[in-house]
Biopython code that builds the backbone (N, CA, C, O; Angstrom):
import numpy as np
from Bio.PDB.StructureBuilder import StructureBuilder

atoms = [
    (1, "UNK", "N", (0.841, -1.183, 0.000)),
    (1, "UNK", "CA", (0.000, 0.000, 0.000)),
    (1, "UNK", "C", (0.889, 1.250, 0.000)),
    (1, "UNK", "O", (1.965, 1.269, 0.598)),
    (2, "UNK", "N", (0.504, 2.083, -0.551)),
    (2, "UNK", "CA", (1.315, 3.554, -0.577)),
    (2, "UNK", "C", (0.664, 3.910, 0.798)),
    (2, "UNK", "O", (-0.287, 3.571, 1.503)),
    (3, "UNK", "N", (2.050, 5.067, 0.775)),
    (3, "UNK", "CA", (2.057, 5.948, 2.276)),
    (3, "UNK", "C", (2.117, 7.305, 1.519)),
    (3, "UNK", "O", (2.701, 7.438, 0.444)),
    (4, "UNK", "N", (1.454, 8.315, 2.184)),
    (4, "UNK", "CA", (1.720, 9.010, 1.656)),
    (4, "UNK", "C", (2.120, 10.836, 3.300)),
    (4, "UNK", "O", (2.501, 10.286, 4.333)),
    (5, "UNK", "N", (2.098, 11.485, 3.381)),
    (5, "UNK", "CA", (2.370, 12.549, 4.037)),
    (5, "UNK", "C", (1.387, 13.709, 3.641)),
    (5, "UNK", "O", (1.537, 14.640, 2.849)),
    (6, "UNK", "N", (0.118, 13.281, 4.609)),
    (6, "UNK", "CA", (-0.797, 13.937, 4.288)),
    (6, "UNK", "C", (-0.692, 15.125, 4.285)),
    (6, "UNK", "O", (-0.974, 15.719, 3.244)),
    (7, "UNK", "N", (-0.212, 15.931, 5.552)),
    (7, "UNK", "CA", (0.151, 16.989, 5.816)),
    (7, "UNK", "C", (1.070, 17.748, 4.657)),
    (7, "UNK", "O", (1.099, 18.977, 4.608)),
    (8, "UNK", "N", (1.662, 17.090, 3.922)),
    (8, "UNK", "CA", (2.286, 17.686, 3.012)),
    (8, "UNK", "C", (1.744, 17.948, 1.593)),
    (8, "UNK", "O", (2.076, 18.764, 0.734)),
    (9, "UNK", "N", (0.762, 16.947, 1.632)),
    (9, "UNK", "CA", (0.288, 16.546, 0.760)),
    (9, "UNK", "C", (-1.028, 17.945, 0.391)),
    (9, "UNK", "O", (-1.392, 18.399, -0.694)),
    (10, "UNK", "N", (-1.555, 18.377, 2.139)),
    (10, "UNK", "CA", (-2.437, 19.760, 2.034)),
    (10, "UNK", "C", (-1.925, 20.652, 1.790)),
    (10, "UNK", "O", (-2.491, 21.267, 0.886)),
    (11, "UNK", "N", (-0.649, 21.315, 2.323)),
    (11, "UNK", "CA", (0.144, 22.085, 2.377)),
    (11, "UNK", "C", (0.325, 22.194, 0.865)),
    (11, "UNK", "O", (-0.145, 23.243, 0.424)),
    (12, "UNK", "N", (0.961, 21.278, -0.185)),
    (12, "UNK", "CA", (1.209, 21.414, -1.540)),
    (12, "UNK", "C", (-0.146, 22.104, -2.284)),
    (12, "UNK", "O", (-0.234, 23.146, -2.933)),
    (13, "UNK", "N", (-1.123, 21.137, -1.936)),
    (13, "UNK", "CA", (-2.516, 21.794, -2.246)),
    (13, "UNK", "C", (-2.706, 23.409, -1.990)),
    (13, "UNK", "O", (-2.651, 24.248, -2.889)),
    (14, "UNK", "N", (-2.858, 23.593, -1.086)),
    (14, "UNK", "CA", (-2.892, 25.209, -0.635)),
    (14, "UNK", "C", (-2.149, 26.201, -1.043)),
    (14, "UNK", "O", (-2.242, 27.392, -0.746)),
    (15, "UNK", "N", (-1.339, 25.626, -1.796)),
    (15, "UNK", "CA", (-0.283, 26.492, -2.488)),
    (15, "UNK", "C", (-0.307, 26.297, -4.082)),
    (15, "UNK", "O", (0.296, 27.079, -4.818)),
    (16, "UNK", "N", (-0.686, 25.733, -4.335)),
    (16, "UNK", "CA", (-0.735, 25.416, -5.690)),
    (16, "UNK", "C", (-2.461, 25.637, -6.466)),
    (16, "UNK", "O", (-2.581, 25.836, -7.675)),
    (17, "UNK", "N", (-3.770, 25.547, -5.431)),
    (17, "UNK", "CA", (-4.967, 25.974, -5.689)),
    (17, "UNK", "C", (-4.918, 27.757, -5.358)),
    (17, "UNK", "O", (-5.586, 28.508, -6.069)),
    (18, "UNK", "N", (-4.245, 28.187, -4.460)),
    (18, "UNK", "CA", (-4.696, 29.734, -3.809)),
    (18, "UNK", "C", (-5.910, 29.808, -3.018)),
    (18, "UNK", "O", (-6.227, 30.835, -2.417)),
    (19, "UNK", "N", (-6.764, 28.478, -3.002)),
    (19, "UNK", "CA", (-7.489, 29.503, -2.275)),
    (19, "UNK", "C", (-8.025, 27.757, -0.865)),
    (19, "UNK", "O", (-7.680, 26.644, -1.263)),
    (20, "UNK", "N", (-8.588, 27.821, 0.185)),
    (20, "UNK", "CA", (-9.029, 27.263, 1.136)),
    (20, "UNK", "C", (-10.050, 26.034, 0.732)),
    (20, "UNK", "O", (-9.754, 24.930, 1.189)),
    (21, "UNK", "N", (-11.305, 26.146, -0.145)),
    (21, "UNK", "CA", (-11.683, 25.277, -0.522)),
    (21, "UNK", "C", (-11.187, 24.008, -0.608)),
    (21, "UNK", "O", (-11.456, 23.152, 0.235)),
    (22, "UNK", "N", (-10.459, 23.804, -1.590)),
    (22, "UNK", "CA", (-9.817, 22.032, -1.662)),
    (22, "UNK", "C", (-9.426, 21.494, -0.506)),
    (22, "UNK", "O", (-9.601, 20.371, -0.034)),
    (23, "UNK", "N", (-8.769, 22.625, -0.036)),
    (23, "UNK", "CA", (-7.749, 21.683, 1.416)),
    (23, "UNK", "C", (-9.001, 21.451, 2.164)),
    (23, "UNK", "O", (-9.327, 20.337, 2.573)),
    (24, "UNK", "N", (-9.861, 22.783, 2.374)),
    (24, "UNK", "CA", (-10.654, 21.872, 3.355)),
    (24, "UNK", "C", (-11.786, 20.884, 2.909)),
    (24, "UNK", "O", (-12.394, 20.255, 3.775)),
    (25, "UNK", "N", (-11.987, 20.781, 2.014)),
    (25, "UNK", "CA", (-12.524, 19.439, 2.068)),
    (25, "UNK", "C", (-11.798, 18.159, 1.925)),
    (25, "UNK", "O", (-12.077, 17.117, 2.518)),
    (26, "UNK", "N", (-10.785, 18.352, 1.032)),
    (26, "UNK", "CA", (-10.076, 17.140, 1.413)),
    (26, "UNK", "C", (-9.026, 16.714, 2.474)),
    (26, "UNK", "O", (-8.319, 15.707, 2.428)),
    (27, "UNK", "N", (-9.056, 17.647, 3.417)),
    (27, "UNK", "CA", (-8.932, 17.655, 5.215)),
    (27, "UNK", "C", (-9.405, 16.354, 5.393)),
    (27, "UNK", "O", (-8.977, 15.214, 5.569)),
    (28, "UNK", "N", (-11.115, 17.352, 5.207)),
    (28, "UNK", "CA", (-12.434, 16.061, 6.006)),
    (28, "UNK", "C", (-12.690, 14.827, 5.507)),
    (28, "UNK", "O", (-13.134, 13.800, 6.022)),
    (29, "UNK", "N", (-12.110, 15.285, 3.736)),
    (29, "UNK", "CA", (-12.121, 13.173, 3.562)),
    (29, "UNK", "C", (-11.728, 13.326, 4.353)),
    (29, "UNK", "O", (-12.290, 13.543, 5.427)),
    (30, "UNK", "N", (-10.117, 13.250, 4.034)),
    (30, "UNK", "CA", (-8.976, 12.230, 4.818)),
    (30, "UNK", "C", (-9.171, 12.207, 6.078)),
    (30, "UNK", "O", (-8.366, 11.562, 6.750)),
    (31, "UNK", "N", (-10.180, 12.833, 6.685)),
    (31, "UNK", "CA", (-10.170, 12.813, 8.105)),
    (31, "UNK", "C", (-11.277, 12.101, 8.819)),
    (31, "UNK", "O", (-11.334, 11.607, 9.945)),
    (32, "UNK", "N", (-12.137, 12.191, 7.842)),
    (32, "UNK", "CA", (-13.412, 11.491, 7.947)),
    (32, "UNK", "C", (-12.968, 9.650, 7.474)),
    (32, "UNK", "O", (-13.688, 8.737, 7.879)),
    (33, "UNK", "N", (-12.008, 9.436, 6.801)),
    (33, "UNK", "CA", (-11.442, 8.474, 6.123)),
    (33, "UNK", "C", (-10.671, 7.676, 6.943)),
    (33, "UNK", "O", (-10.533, 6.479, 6.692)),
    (34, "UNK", "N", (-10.086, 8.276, 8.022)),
    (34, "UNK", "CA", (-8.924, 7.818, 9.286)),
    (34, "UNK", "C", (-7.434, 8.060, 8.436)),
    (34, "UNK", "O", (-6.398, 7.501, 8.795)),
    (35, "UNK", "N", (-7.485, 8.693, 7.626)),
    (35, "UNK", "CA", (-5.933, 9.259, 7.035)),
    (35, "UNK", "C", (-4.808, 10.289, 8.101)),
    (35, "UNK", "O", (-3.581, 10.367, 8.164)),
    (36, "UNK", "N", (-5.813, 10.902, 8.761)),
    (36, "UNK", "CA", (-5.113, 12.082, 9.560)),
    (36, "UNK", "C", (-5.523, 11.713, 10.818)),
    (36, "UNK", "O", (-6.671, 11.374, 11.106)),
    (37, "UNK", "N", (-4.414, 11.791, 11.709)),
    (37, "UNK", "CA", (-4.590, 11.219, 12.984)),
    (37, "UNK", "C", (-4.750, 12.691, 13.790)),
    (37, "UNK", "O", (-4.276, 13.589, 13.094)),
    (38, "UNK", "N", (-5.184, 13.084, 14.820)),
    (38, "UNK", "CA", (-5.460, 13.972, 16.060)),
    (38, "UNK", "C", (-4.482, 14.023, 16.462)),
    (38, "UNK", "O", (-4.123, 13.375, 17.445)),
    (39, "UNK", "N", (-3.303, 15.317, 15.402)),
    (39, "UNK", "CA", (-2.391, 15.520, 16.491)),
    (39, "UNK", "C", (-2.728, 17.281, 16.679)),
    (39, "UNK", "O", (-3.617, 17.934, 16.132)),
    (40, "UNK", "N", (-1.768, 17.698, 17.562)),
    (40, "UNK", "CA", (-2.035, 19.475, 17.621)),
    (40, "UNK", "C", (-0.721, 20.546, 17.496)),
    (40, "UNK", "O", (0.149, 20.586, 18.365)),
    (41, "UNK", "N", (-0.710, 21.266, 16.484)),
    (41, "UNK", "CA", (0.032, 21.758, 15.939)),
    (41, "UNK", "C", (0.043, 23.313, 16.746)),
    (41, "UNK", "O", (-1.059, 23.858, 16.812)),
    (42, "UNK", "N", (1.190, 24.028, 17.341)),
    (42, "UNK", "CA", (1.799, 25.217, 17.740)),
    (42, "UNK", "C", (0.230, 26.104, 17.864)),
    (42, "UNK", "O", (-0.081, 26.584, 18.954)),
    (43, "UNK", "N", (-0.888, 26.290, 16.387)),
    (43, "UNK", "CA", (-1.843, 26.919, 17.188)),
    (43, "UNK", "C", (-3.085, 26.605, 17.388)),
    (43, "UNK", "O", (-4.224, 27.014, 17.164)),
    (44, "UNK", "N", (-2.283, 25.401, 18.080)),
    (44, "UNK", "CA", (-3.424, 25.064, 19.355)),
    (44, "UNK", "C", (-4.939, 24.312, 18.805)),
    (44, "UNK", "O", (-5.950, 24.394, 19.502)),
    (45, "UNK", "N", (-4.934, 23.740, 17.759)),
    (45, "UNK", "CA", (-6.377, 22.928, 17.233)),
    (45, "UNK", "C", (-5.925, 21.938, 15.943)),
    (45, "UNK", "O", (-5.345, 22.320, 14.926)),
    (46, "UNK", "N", (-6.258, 20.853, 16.194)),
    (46, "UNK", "CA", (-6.187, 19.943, 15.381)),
    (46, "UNK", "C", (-6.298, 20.591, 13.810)),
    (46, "UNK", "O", (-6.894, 21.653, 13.633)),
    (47, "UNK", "N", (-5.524, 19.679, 12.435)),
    (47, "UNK", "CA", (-5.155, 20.444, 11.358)),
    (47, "UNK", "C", (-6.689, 20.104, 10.472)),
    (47, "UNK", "O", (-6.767, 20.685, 9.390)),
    (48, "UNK", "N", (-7.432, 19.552, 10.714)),
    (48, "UNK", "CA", (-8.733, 19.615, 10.512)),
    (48, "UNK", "C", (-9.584, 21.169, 11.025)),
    (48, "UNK", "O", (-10.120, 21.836, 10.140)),
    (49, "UNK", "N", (-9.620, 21.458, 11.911)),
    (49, "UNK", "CA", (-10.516, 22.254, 12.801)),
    (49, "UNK", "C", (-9.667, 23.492, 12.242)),
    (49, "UNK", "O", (-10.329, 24.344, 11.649)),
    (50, "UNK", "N", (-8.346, 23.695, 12.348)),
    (50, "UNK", "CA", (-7.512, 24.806, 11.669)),
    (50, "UNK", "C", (-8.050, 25.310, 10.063)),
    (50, "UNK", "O", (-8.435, 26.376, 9.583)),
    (51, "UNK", "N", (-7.853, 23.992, 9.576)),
    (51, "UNK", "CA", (-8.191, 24.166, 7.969)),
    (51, "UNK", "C", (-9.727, 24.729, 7.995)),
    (51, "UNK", "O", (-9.937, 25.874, 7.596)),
    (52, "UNK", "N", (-10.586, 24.071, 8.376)),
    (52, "UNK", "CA", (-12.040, 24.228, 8.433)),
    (52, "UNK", "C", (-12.161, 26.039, 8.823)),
    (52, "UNK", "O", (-12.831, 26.799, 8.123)),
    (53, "UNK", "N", (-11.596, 26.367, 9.711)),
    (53, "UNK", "CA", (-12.093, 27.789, 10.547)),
    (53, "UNK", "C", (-11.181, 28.703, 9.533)),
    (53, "UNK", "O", (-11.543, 29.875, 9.627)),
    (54, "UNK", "N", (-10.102, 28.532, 8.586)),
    (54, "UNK", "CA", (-9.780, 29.401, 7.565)),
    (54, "UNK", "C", (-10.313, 29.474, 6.662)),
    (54, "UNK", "O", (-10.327, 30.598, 6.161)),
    (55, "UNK", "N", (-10.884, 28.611, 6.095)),
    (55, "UNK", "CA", (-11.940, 28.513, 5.249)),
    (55, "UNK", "C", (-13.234, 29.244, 5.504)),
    (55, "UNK", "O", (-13.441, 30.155, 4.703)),
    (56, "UNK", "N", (-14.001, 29.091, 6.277)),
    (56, "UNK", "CA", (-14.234, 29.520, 6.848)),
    (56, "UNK", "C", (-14.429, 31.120, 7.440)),
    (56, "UNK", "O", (-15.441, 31.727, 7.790)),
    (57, "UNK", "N", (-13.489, 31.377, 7.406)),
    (57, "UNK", "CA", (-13.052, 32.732, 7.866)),
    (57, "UNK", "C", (-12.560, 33.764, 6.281)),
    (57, "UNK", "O", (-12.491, 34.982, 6.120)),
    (58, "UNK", "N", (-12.301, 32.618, 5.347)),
    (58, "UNK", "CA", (-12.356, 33.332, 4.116)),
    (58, "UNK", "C", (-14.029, 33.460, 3.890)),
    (58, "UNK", "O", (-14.357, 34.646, 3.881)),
    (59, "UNK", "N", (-14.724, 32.894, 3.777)),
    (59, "UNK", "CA", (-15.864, 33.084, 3.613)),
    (59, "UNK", "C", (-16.432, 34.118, 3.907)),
    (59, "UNK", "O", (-17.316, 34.526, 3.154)),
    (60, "UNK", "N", (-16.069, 34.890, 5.160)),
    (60, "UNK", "CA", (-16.231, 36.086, 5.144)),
    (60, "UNK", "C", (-16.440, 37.163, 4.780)),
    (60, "UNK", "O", (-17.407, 37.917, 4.885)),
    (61, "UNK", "N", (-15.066, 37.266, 4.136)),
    (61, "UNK", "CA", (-14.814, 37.968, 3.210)),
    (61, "UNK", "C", (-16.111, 38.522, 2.093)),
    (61, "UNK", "O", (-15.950, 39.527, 1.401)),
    (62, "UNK", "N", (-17.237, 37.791, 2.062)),
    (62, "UNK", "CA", (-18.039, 37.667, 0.908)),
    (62, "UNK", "C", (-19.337, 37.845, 2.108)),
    (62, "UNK", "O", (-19.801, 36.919, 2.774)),
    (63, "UNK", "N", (-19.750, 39.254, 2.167)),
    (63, "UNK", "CA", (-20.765, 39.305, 2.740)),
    (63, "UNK", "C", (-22.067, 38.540, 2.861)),
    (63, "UNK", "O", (-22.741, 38.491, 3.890)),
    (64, "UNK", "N", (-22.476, 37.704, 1.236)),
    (64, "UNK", "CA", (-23.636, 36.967, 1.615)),
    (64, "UNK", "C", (-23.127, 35.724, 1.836)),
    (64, "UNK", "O", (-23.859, 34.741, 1.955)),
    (65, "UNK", "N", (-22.337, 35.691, 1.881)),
    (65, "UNK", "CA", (-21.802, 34.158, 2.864)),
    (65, "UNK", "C", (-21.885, 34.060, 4.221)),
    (65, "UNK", "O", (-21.450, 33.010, 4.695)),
    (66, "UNK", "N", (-22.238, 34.709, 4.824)),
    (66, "UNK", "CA", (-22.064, 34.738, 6.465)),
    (66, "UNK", "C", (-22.613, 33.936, 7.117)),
    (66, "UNK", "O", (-22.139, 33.646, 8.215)),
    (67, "UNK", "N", (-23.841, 33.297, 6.628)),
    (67, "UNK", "CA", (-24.838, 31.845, 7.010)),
    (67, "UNK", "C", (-23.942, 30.915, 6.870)),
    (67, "UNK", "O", (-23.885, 30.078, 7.770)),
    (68, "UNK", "N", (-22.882, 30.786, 5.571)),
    (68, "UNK", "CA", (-22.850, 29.533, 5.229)),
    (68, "UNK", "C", (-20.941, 29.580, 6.358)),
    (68, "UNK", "O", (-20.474, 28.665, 7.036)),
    (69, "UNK", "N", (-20.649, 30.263, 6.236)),
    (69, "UNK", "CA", (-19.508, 30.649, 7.037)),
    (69, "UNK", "C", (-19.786, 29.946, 8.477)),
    (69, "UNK", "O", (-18.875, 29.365, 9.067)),
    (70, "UNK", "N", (-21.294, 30.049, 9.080)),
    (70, "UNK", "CA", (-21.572, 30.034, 10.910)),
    (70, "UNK", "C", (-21.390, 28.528, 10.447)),
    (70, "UNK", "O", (-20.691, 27.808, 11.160)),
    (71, "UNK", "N", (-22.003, 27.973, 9.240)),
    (71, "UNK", "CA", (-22.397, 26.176, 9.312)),
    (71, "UNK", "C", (-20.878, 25.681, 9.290)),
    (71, "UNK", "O", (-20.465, 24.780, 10.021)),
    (72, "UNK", "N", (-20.075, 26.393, 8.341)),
    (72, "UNK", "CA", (-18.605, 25.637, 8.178)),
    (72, "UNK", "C", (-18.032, 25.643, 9.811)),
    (72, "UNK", "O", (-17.455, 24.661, 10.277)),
    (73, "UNK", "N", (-18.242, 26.700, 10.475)),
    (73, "UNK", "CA", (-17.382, 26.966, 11.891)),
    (73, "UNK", "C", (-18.174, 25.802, 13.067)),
    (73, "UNK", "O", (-17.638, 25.567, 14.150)),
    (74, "UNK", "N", (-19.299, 25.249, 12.715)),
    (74, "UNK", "CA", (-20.399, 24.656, 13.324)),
    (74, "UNK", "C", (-19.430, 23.427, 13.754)),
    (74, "UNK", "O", (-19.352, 22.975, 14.896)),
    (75, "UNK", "N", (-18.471, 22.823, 12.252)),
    (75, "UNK", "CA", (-17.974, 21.664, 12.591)),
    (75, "UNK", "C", (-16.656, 21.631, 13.340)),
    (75, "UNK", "O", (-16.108, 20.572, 13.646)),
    (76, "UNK", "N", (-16.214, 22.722, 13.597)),
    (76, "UNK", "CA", (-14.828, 22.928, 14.475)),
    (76, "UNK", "C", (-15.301, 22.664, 15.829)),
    (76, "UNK", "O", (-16.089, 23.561, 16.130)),
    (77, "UNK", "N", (-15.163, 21.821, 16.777)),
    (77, "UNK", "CA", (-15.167, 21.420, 17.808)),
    (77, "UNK", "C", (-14.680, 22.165, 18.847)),
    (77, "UNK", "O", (-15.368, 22.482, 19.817)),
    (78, "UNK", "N", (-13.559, 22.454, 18.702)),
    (78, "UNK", "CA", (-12.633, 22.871, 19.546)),
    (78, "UNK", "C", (-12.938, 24.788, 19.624)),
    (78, "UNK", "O", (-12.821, 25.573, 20.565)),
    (79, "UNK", "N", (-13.276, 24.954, 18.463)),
    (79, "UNK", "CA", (-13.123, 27.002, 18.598)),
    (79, "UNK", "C", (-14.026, 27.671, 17.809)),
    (79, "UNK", "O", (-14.205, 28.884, 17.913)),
    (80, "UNK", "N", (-14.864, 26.665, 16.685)),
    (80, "UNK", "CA", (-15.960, 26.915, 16.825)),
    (80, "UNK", "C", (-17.214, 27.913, 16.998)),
    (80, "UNK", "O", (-17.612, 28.739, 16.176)),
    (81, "UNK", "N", (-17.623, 27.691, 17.995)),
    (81, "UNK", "CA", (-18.665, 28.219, 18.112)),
    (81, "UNK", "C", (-18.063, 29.893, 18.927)),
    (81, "UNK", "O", (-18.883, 30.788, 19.129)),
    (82, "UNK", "N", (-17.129, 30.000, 19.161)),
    (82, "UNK", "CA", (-16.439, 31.342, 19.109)),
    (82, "UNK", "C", (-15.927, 32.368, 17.991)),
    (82, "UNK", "O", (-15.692, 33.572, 18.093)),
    (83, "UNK", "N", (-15.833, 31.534, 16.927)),
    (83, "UNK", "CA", (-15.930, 32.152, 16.013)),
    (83, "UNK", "C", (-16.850, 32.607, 15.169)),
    (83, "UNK", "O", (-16.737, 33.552, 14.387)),
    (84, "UNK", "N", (-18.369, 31.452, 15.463)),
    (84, "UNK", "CA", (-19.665, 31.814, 15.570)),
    (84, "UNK", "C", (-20.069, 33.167, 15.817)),
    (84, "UNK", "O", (-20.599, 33.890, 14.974)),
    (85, "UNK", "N", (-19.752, 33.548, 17.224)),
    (85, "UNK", "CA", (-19.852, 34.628, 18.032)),
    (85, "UNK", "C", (-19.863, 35.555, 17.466)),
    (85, "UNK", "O", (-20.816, 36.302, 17.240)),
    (86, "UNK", "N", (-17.923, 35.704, 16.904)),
    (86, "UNK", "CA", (-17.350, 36.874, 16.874)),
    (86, "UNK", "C", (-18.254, 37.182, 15.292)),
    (86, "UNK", "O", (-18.588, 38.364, 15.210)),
    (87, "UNK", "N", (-18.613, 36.454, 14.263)),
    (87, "UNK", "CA", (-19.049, 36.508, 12.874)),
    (87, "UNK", "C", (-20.677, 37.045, 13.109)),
    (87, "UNK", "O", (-21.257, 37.818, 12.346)),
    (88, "UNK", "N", (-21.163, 36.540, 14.147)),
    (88, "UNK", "CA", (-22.749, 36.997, 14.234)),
    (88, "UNK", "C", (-22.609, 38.616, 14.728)),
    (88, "UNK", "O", (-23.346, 39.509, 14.311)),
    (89, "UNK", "N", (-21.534, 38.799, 15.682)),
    (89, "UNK", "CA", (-21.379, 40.292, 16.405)),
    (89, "UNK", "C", (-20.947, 41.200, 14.752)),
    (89, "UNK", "O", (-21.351, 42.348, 14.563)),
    (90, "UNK", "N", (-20.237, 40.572, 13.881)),
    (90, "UNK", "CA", (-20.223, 41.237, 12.860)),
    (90, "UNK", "C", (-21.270, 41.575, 11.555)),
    (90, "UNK", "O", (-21.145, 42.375, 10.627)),
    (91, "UNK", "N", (-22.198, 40.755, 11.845)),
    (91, "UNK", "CA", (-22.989, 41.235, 10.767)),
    (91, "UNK", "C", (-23.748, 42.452, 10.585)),
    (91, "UNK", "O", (-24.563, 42.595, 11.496)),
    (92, "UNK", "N", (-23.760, 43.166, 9.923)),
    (92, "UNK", "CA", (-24.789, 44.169, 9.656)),
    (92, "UNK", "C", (-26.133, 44.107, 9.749)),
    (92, "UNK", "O", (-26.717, 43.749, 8.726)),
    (93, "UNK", "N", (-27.037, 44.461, 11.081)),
    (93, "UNK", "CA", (-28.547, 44.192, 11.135)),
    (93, "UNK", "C", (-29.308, 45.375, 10.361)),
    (93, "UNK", "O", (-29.954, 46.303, 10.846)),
    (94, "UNK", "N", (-28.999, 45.022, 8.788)),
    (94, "UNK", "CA", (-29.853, 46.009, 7.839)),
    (94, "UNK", "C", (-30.997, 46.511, 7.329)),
    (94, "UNK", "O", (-31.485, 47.482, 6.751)),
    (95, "UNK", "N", (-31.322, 44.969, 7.989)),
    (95, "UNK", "CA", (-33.171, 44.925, 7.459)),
    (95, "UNK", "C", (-33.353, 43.840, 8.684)),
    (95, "UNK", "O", (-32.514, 43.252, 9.367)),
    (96, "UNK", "N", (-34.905, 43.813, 8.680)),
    (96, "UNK", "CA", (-35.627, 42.729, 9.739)),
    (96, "UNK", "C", (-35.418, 41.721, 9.492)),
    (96, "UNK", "O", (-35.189, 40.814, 10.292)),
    (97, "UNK", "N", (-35.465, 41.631, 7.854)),
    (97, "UNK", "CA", (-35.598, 40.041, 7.832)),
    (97, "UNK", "C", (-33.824, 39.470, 8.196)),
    (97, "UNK", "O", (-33.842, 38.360, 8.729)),
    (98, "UNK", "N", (-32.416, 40.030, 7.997)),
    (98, "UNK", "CA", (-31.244, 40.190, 8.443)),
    (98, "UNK", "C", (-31.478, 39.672, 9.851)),
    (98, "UNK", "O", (-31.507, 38.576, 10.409)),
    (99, "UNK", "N", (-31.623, 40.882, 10.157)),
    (99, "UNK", "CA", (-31.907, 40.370, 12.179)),
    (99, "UNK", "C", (-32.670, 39.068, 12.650)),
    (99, "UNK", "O", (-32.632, 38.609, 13.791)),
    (100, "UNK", "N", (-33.385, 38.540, 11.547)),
    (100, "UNK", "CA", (-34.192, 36.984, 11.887)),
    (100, "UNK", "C", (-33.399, 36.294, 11.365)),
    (100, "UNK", "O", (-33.504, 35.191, 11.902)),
    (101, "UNK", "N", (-32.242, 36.262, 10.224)),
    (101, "UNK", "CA", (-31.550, 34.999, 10.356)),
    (101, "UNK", "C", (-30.550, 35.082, 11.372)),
    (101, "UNK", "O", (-30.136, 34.025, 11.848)),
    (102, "UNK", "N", (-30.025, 36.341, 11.842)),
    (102, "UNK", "CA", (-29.133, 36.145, 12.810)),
    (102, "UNK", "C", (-29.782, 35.206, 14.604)),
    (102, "UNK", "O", (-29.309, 34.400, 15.405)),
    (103, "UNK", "N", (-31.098, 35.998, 14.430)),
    (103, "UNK", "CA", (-31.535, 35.160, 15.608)),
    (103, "UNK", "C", (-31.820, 33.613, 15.588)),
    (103, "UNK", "O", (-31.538, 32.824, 16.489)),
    (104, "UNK", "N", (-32.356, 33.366, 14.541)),
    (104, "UNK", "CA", (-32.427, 32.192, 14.229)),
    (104, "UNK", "C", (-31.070, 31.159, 14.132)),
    (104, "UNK", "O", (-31.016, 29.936, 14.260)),
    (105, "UNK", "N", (-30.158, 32.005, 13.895)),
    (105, "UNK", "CA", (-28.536, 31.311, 14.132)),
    (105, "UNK", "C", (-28.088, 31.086, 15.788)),
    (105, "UNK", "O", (-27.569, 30.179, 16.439)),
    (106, "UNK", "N", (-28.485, 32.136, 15.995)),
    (106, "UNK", "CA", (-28.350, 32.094, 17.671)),
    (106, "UNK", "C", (-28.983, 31.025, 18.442)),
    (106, "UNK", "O", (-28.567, 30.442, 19.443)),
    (107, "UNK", "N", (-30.381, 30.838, 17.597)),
    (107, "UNK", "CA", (-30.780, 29.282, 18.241)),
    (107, "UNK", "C", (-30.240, 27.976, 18.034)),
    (107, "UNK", "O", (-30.241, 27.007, 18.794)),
    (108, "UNK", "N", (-29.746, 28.117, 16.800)),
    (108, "UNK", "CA", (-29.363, 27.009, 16.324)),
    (108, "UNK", "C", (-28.196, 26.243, 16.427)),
    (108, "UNK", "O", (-27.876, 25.126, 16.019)),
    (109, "UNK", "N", (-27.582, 27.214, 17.141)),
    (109, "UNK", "CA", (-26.051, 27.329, 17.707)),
    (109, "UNK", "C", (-25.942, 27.215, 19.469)),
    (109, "UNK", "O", (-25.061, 26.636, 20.105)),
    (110, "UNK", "N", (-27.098, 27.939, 19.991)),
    (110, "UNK", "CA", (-27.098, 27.977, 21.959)),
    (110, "UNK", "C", (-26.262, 28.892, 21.988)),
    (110, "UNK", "O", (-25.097, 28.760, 22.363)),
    (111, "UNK", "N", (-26.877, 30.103, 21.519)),
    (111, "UNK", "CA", (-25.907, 31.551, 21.719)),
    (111, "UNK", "C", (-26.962, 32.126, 22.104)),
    (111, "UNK", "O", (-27.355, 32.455, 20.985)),
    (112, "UNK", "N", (-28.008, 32.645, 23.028)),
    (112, "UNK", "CA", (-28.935, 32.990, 23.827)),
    (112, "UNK", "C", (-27.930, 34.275, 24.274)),
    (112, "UNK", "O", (-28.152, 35.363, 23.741)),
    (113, "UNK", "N", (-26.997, 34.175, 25.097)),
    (113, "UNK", "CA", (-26.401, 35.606, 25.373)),
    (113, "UNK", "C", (-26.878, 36.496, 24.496)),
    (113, "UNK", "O", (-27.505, 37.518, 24.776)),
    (114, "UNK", "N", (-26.442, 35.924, 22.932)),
    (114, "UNK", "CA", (-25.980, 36.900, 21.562)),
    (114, "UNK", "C", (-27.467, 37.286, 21.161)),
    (114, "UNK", "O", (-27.757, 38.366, 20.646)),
    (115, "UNK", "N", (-28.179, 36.495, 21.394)),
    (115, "UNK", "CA", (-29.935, 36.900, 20.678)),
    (115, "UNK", "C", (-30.111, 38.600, 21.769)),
    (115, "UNK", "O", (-31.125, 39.291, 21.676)),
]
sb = StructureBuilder()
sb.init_structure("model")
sb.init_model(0)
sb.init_chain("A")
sb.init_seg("    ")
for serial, (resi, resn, name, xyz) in enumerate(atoms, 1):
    if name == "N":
        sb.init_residue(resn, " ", resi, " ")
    sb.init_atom(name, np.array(xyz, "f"), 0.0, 1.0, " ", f" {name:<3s}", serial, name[0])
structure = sb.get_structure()
C-alpha cells in the first residue's frame, strides 16, 4: 500500500490551488477516512478544525456568505462556536428580515447571550 504525508500533501494543495476550498474538504475526507490522525500543531487545534475555521473565515470575506460561514465553523469542535460569536457580532442588522436569520442562528447554535 502507498504511504503518503498527508500533511504535506495539504500544504502542496494550498499552495498550488490559492485559495481554502480544496484543502478543506479534502482535510475532512482524509479525516473522515482515518488518514489524519489527532495531532495538535503550535496553534493550538487539530489540522482539521484549523483548515475548516480558515476557510471559513475566508468566507467572510463575501458578505452573503455569512450563514454559510456560521455552518462551516459549526464543525470545528474545539473554537468553533467562538468564532460563531465573533461573525454573528459582525454582521450588519440592515433589514428585519437580516436580524431573523441572525436570531435564528443564535438558536441554532445555543448563543442565547448573543440573541
Amino acid at each position: 500500500a502507498l504511504k503518503y504525508d498527508w500533511q504535506e500533501v495539504l500544504t502542496l494543495a494550498s499552495i498550488c490551488t490559492g485559495n481554502w476550498w480544496a484543502v478543506a474538504h479534502l482535510t475532512d475526507l482524509l479525516h473522515i477516512d482515518g488518514h489524519l490522525k489527532a495531532s495538535q500543531y503550535e496553534y493550538g487545534s487539530e489540522l482539521r478544525e484549523f483548515v475548516m475555521l480558515e476557510y471559513a473565515s475566508s468566507l467572510m470575506q463575501n458578505q452573503s456568505l455569512w450563514q454559510v460561514s456560521a455552518d462551516y465553523f459549526s464543525y470545528c469542535p474545539a473554537r468553533g462556536k467562538h468564532h460563531i460569536e465573533v461573525l454573528l457580532d459582525r454582521v450588519p442588522l440592515e433589514t428585519e428580515a437580516k436580524a431573523l436569520k441572525v436570531l435564528r442562528l443564535c438558536q441554532k447554535y445555543d448563543l442565547s447571550h448573543q440573541a
